[in-house]
N, C-alpha and C positions, 0 to 999 in steps of 0.2 A: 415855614413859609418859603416857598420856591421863586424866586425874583425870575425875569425875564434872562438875565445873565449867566444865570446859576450855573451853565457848563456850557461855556461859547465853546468850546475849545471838543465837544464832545462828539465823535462821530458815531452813527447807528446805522447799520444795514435800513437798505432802501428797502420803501414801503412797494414787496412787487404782489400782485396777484397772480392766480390761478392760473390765466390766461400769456405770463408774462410781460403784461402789462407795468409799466413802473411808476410814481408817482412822481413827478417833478412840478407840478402846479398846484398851486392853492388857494382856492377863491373865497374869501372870508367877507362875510352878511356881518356889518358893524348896524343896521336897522333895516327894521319892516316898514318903516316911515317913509313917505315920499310925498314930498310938493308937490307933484302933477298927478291924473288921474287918468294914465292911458286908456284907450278902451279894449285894447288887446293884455291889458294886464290886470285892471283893478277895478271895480263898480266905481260909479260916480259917488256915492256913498257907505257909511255901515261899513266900513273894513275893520276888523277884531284885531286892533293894534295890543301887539305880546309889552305884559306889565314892563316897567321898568325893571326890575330885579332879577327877570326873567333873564335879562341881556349880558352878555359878556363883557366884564369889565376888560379896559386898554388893556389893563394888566396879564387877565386870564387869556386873551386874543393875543397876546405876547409870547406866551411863555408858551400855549399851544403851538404857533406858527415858530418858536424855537426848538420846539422837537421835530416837526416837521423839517424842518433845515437841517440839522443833525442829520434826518431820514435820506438829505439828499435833494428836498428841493429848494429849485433854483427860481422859483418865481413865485408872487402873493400878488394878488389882486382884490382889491376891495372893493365890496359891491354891496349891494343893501337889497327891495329898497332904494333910496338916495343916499348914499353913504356922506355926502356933504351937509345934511339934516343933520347930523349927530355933534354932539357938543366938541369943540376942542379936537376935531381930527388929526391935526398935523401934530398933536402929542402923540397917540396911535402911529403915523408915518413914522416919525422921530425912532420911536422903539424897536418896529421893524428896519427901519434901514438900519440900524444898529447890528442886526445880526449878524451878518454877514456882509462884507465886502463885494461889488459888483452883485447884489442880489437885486431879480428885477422884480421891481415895484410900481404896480400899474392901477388904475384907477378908472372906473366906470361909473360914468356920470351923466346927468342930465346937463349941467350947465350953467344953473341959474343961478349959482353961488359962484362962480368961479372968478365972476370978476371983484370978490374981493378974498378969493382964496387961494387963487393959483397961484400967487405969487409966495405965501406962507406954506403951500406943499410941497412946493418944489424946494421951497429951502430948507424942508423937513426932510430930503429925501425923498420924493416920489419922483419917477424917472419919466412915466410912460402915461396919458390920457384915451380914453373911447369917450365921446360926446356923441348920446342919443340924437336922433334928428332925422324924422321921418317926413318933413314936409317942407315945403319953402313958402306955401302958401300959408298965410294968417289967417284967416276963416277956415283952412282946412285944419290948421296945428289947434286951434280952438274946439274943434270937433273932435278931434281924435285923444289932443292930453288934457281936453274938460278945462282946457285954462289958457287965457290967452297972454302967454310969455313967450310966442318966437324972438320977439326984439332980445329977450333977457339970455335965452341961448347965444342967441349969434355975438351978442355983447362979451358970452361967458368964452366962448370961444377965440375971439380975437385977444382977450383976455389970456390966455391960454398960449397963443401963439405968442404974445407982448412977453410971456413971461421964461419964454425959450425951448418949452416943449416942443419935441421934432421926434420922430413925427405925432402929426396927430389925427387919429381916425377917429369918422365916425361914423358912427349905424343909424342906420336904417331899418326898421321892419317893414315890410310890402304885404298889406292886404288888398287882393284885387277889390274892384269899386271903389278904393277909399286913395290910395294914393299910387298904384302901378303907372299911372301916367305919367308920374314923374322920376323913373327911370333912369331916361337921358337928361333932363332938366337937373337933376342932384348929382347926376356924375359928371356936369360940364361945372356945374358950380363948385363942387367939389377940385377939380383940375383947377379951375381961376384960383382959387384959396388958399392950395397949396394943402389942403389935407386928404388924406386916407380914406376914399369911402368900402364902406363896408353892408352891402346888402345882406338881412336876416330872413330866413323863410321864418315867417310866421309858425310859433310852436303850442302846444294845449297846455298852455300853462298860466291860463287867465283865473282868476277867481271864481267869474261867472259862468265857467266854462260852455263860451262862445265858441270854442274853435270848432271851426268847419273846413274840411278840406278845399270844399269848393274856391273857398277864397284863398286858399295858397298860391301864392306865384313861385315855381319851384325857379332854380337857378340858371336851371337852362334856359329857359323861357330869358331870364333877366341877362344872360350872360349872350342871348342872339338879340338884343334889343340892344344892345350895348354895342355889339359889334357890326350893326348897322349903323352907329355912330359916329364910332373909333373904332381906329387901329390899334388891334389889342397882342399882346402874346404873354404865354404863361410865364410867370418866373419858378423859371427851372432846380432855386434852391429854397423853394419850402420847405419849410418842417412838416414832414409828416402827422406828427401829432397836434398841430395849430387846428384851428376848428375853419378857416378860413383857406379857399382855394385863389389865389391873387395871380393879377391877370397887371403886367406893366403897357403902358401906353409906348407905342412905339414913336410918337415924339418926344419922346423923354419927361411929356408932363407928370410923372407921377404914376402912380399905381390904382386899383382899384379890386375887390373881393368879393365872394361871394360865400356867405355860409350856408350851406345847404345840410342844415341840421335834420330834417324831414326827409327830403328826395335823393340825399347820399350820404348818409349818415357815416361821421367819420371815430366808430367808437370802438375800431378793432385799435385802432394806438389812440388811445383817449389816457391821458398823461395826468389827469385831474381830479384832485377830491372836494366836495367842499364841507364845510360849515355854517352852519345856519346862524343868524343874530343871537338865538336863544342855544348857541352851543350844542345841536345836533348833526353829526358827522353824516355827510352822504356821499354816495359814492358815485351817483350820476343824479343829472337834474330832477331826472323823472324815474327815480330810487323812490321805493314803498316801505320801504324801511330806512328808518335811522338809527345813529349811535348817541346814546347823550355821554356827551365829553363832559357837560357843565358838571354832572357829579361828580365825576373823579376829580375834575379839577376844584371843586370846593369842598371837598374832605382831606385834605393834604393828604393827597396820596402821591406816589414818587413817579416823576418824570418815566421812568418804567414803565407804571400802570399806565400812564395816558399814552406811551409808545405800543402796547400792547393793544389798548381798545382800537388805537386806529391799524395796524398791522388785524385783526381781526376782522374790521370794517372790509378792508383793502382786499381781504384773501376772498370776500364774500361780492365781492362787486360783479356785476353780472355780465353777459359778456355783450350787449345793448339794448336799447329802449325800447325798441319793436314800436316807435310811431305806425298809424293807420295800420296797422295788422292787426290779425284776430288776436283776440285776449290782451291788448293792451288796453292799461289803467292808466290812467289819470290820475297824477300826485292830488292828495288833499291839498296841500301847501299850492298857492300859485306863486309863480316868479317873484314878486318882491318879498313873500316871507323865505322863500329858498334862499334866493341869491342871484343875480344875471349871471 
């Protein structure tokens, strides 16, 4: 039996592909389950929720995201799904902050639990939040996540700030028709608040596969609508490999981003692999292939074997997604069985 501990101490050659790409991020699906029912992500009904048994015990999400660390990465982010749906999270935090010293630990969420959990993650270890929030409008957040809980967001989020999170972003997806007109309205609220916004173009990764080009607001579009606002200028020490181009306010209010996952796809330094709820490795969101890690890791087979399936994964990761161009596929899996 292999514990989560079993070789803190154990270093391995970084997971790099093909490309020279390295892997230092890790986005771990702890559930396909989600309280809200966006409409860019999931039917109002009928979602084929994966059995219980199917799912990755704390333990096996442990001991996986410890050889990854060995491998060299330096950051795990949990995402579902609602990853705050799942029984007992801040034991899963607990394990992961564990591993490593200064290892960043970040968490993407809806919100609606937070104001009675942020305060148990953070003393579990969780460093970093994204809080989804695509509208300010209540008839409009009813429309779009099938369920009328913006008060329970914004509740989660002050929550969140109460509990010493700094900073804190949050996303937005932008479907024209549905909420682009609130642009400048979420990025002044966003400056009063004191948090991080983050505009997402809209990606093909619904269940019902609804995505239409037509409705995509690319980020230039959102990035000159912003700058009819404010006074913007780029911060000049991004990570190249972040998925997010951020833009500071030149009153010093704070910052703002944009991810233009579709209109400038940033997947030549794409730093990232994920895992699915049910323990399939992928090497990009919109990867047609996976790895099942779940076998290795429930045959006691040696931290090796499962260092090996994903350095195989990694050498095989392709070199981008080719959104709206000829011959691109569409994942079976949508966004919450993947992972955000």
């Amino acid at each position: 039996m292999h514990t989560p501990q079993e070789s803190a101490t154990t270093f391995r050659a970084p997971l790099t592909d093909r490309l020279g790409r390295t892997v230092r991020d890790l986005r771990l699906s702890v559930t396909d389950r989600c309280n809200l029912r966006c409409v860019y992500c999931m039917p109002a009904e009928g979602m084929p929720w994966l059995p219980k048994d199917h799912l990755l015990t704390y333990e096996e999400l442990a001991r996986l995201a410890r050889v990854c660390v060995e491998c060299g990465v330096t950051g795990i982010r949990l995402t579902g799904g609602e990853p705050t749906v799942r029984a007992d999270l801040p034991v899963l935090v607990r394990l992961l902050a564990d591993l490593a010293p200064g290892l960043d630990l970040a968490l993407t969420t809806n919100g609606l639990k937070l104001p009675e959990m942020a305060v148990p993650l953070r003393e579990a270890g969780l460093r970093r939040l994204n809080v989804s929030l695509d509208t300010l409008q209540r008839d409009r957040f009813h429309r779009l996540a099938r369920r009328d809980r913006l008060d329970d967001v914004l509740r989660g989020l002050a929550a969140a700030r109460d509990a010493g999170y700094a900073p804190i972003k949050v996303n937005a997806v932008l479907m024209r028709g549905h909420n682009d007109d609130e642009i400048v309205p979420l990025a002044r609220w966003a400056r009063d608040e004191g948090f991080e916004l983050r505009f997402i173009e809209w990606m093909p990764l619904d269940f019902e596969r609804r995505w239409d080009l037509s409705q995509l607001v690319p980020s230039d579009e959102v990035l000159a609508r912003l700058g009819e606002a404010f006074a913007l200028e780029p911060e000049l020490d991004d990570d190249p490999s972040a998925p997010a181009r951020t833009f500071r306010y030149r009153d010093g209010a704070g910052r703002v981003g944009v991810i233009a996952s579709v209109t400038r796809p940033f997947c030549g330094t794409c730093d990232r692999i994920r895992l699915t709820a049910d323990g399939q490795v992928r090497t990009c969101l919109f990867a047609t292939t996976e790895y099942d890690i779940r076998q290795v890791l429930r045959s006691d087979a040696s931290d090796d074997a499962v260092e090996a399936l994903l350095r195989s994964a990694v050498l095989r990761k392709a070199p981008g997604h080719l959104i709206a161009q000829p011959g691109f596929v569409q994942p079976e899996r949508g966004m919450s069985a993947i992972g955000g």
